[in-house]
C-alpha positions in Angstrom: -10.3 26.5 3.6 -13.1 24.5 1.5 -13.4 21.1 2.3 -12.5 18.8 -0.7 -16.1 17.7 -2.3 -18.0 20.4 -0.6 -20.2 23.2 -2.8 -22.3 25.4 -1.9 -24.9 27.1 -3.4 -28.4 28.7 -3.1 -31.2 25.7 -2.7 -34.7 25.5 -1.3 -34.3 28.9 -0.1 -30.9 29.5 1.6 -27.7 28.9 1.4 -26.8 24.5 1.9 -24.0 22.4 1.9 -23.6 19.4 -0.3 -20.8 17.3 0.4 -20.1 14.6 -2.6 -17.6 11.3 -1.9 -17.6 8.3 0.2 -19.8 8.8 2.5 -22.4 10.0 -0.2 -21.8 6.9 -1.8 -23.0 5.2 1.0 -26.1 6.5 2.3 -26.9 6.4 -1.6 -26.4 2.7 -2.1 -27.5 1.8 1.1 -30.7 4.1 1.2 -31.9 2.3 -2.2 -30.2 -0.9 -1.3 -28.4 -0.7 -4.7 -25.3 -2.8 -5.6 -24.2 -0.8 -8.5 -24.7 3.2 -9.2 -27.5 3.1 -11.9 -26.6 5.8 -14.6 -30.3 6.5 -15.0 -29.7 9.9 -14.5 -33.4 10.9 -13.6 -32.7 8.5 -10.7 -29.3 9.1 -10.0 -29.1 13.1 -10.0 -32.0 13.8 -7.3 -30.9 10.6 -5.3 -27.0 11.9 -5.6 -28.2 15.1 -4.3 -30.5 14.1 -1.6 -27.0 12.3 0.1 -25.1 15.0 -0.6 -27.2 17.0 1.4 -28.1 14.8 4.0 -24.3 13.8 4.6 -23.8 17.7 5.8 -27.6 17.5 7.5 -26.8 19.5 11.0 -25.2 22.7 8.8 -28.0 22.5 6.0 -30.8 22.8 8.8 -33.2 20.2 6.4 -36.7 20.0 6.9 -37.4 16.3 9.2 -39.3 14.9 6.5 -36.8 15.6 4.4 -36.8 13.4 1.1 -35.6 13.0 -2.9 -38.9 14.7 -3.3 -37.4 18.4 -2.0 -34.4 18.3 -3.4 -36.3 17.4 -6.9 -38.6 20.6 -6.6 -35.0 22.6 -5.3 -33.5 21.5 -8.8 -36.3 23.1 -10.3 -36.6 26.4 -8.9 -33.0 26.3 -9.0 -33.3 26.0 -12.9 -30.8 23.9 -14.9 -27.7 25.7 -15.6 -27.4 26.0 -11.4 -28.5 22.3 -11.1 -25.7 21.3 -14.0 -23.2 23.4 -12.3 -23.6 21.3 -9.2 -23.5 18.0 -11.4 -20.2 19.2 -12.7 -19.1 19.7 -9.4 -20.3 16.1 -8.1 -18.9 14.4 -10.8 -15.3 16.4 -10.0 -15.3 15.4 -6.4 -16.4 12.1 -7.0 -14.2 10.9 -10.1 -11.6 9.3 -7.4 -14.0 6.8 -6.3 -14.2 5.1 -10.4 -10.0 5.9 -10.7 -9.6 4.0 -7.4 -11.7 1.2 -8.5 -9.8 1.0 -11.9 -6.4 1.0 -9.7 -7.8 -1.9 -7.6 -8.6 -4.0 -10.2 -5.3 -3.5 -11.7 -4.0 -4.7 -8.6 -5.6 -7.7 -8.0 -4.7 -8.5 -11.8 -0.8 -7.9 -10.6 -1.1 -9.9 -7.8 -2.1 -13.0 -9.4 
């Protein structure tokens, strides 16, 4: 059974499990002490992958220094249509967390 928001694919050299939702959210936000997801995607892609990753770190056996800095020369030797593939995937797994932000602010609207 795949785990919703799990894809896996070839990267850095073997096969590694990114795991996009929540808990990506987090370490993003909190690891670059953001408020608000930038859409600056030269930003936002590595960094989105670097949690993804690092959420799933004890099956993806990463290297201890491991930074945005391998995952940006993975998306390179991994070549763009495998990188936009992934981004397509991300942004599948992770369109609940803007639809449930849209349904609690029509909440709090209906609750006034």
């Amino acid at each position: 059974m795949k785990n919703l928001g799990e894809y896996r694919m070839q990267f850095g050299g073997q096969e590694r499990v990114f795991k996009f939702g929540n808990n990506t959210v987090r370490l993003l936000a909190d690891h670059y002490n953001i408020q608000e997801i930038d859409r600056s995607y030269f930003k936002l892609i590595p960094a989105l992958l670097w949690a993804g990753l690092k959420v799933r770190e004890a099956v993806n056996d990463l290297p201890e220094d491991f930074s945005v800095e391998h995952v940006c020369d993975w998306m390179d030797e991994a070549g763009e249509e495998a990188c936009a593939a992934l981004w397509l995937e991300a942004e599948k797994c992770m369109g609940f967390i803007s639809r449930m932000a849209a349904i609690t602010s029509k909440l709090k609207q209906e609750r006034q």
